[in-house]
Structures are given as C-alpha cells and as structure tokens.
N, C-alpha and C positions, 0 to 999 in steps of 0.2 A: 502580664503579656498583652501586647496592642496587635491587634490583628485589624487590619484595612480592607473594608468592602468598597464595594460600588451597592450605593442605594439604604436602604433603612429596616429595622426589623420588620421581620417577615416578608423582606425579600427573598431571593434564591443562592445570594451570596453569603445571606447571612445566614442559611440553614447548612449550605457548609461549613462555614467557619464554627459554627456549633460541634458541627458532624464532626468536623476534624480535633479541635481544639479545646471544646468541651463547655460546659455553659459559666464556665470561671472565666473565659477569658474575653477580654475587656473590648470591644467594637466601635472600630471607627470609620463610620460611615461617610462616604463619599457623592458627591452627587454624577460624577464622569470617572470612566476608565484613569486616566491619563494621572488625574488626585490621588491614587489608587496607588498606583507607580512612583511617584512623585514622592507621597508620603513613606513608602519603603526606604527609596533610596536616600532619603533626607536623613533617616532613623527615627521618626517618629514612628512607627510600626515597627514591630520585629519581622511580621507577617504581613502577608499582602495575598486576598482572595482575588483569582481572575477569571472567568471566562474566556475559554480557547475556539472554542468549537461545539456545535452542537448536529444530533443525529439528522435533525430534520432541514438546517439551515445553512448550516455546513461553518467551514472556517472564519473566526473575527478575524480577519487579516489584520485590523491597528492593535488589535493588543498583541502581536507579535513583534511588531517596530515599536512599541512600548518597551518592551523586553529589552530589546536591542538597544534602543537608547541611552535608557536608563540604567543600564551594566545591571542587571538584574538576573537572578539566579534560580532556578527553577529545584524547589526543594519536591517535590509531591505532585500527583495529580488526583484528582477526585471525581467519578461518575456519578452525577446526580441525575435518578429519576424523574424528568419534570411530569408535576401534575397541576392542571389550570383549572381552577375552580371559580364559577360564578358567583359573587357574594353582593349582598346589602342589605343597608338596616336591618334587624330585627322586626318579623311581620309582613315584608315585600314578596312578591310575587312576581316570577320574572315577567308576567303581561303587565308590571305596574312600570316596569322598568321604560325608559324614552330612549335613553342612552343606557353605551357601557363602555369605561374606558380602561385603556391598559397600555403596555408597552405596545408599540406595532408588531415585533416578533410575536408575540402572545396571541393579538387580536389572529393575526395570518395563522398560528398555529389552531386557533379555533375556530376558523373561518365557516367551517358545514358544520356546526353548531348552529349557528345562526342561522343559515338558511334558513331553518322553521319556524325563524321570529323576525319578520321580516320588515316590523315596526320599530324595533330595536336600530339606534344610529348606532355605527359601532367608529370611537375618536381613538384615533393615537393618542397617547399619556408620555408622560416621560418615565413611570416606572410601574411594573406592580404593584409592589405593596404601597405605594406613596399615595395612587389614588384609594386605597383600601382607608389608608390614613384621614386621605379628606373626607370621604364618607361619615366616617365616622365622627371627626371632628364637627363639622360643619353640617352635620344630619342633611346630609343630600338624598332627599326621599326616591326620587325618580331616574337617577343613577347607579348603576351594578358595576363593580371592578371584577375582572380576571385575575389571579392573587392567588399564591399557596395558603393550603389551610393552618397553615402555621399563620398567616396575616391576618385570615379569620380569627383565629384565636386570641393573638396579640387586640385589634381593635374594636371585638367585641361583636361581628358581623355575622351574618346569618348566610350559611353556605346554601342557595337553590339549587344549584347544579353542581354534581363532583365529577374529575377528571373527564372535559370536555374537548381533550384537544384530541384531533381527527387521528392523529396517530398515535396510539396508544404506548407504544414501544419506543418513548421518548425522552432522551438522553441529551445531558449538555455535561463535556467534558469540563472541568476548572485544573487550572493549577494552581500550585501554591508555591511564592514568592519569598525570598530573601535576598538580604543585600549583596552578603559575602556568601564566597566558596561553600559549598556546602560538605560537612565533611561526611564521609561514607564507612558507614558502618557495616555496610553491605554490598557484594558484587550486583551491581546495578545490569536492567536487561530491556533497557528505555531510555533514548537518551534524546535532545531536541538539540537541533544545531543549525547556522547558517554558514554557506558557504556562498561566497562571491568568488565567479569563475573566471576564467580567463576570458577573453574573447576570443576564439578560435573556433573554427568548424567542428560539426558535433563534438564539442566538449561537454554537452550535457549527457548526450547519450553515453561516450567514454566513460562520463563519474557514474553514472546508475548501475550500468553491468559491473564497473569495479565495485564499487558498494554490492551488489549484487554476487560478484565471487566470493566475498567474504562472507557473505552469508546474515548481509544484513536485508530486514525487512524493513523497507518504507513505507510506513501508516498514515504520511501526509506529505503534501507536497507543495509550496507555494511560492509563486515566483516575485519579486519587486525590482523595478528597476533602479539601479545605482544612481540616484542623483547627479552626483558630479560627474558620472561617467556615461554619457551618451550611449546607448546599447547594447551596456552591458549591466547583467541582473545576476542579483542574491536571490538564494535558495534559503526556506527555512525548513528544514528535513524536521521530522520523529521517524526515528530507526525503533526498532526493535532486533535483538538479538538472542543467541544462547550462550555466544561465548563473548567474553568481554575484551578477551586478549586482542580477538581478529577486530572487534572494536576501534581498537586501539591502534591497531595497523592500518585499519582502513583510516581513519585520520590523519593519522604518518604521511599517508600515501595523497591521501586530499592537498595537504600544506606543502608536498614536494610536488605534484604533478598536474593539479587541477586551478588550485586557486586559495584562498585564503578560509579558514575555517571558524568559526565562534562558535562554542560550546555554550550553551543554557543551560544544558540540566543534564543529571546522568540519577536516574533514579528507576521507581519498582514500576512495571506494568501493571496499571488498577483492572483494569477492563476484563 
C-alpha cells in the first residue's frame, strides 16, 4: 500500500499516515499539496494524506479546490495533536542557537516562545521536518528547527525545548483521500460537499435554514468564486448529522432548488 504525503519523515503528514495505516505502509513523499493529489488521482498512491484545516489557523482553502479538481474522494478524517518542539545537534543550547527555521505556520504558532530569545533570527522554511533533515545532515551547529519529536528521533537531534507553541490545545484536522467512490460499510454522520448556487437574491441564506430544517450541522463554511461565472460562487460545506436519511433529502432538495451539489466524502466524525 502507497500512501502520499506532503513533506518527508518526521513530518506531521507522515505521523498520520503512520497513525492511520500503520508502520508497513509504504510513503511517498511530496514536496507540494497539489503532488499529493495529483499522485492519488494518477494511481500511484492508493492513499493520499491532506491537511484541511487547523484549530489555531483555520481553513487550507487550495487543498479543497484540489479535491475538487482532481475528482477525489474523501475516505477518512484524522485529528492530530500538534506539538512544536525546538531541536539541534546533540550538545546545543538554545543561547547557542543564531537562527531557527521552520514552516511559517510553525514559526507564528510559536511566536511568544521566542519573545524571551530575542537574539534568535526566526526564517521561514519550506517544511519541518526537512530543516530537522538539514541539521542533521550538514551539522549546522547554530541553527534550531521546530519539528515533531518523531523528527527528532528520525535524525538524531536533541529536543531543548518541548511543546512550545503558544496554544496548547492545538489541533490540525487531515483527511484521507482516494481515487474512486468510497464504498460504506457504515451509516456515515459527516459528509463534505460543494454546492455552486444559483444567482439569485438570498439564495444563500434559503440553502442554510433548508440545510438547517433538516437537521444538518454545518462545521465549515467557505465561499470561492466560479471562475467562468462572473458573481457567482461555490460553497465547500462539512455537515454533520444524525440521520442520514434527511441527509439525503436535504441534497435532493439542493440539486432541485438551489443549485448544483458535489459530494467528497460521506464518512465517521473523528472529533
């Protein structure tokens, strides 16, 4: 089994794809979203790891038009804990440290960390664990990465500081990808969809209280505008429900009376 991340061991994509799929199965690392998607829908992965959304930063709006694009199908979703750990060489000291680099998400999630090291440069990276990687390869004595301790472990680095990001109660939603249909073994009570509306005067607020009769809960909301179509915009909903059936009608009712629907995923609420 190939399962496609974004990024390289001891990332945070890849501590899902562990999480979920277990340490047999096989990782093909990406360096962008977009590879991610690309390599599902080709069939080179059976699987495919994404980042949705996260507690502190909120919605990746492109890897939902990734979705979209690439007729991909939302098998799973996965809550990971994030924690941001300061690491380098064996021996270092964070006063040894000049710089520290990491993703920007990362650096900003540990921003009043730093404050009390305020000789510390702090650079955007292109990944976590990637500069954990260089550290280690290229013994960069005066540089610290932000990195799971799984990174630490993978390249042999020495954690100074554990879970330093300012909010403690920090969550980044993933889901988990496949090509085709996913078949349901189970009455699903989570589903992600888009709907492209009509253009007409509150037709949005119309679709919300209808959605709303039914008894669905909406957990996200985000709007894009239709390209070809001048002002008018797609919705990418996460519903939550109880009943599947009113699910089911409330789509009915979307595709007769609001505007055109695409279903992603109909699966378990992790959360």
């Amino acid at each position: 089994m190939q399962i496609a991340i974004q990024g390289i061991p001891g990332s945070f994509h890849h501590q899902v794809a562990l999480n979920v799929f277990g340490a047999d199965a096989g990782i093909l690392g990406f360096r962008i979203f977009e590879e991610v998607a690309k390599s599902v829908s080709k069939g080179e992965a059976e699987f495919g790891v994404l980042a949705i959304e996260n507690s502190i930063a909120g919605a990746i709006l492109p890897n939902y038009e990734l979705i979209d694009r690439y007729n991909l199908r939302i098998k799973d979703e996965y809550y990971l804990p994030i924690s941001h750990n300061l690491m380098a060489l064996p021996g270092r000291e964070i006063n040894n440290l000049l710089e520290v680099r990491s993703h920007p998400m990362a650096l900003l999630q540990c921003k009043k960390f730093f404050e009390n090291h305020p000789a510390i440069q702090l650079i955007d990276d292109v990944d976590t664990a990637s500069v954990a990687k260089r550290i280690s390869e290229e013994k960069l004595s005066g540089i610290g990465a932000i990195a799971s301790k799984t990174a630490a472990k993978i390249y042999d680095l020495e954690i100074l500081a554990e879970d330093i990001q300012t909010v403690k109660n920090n969550f980044t939603r993933f889901i988990i990808l496949q090509k085709d249909n996913v078949n349901l073994d189970f009455v699903p009570n989570k589903a992600s969809i888009k709907v492209t509306v009509k253009n007409s005067k509150g037709i949005l607020a119309k679709l919300l209280t209808m959605m709303s009769d039914y008894g669905l809960d909406l957990s996200k909301i985000q709007s894009i505008p239709v390209i070809e179509k001048p002002w008018e915009y797609a919705f990418f909903i996460d519903t939550q429900f109880d009943d599947y059936a009113a699910f089911q009608n409330a789509i009915q009712e979307i595709n007769n009376n609001f505007g055109e629907v695409k279903i992603f995923g109909e699966y378990l609420n992790r959360k």
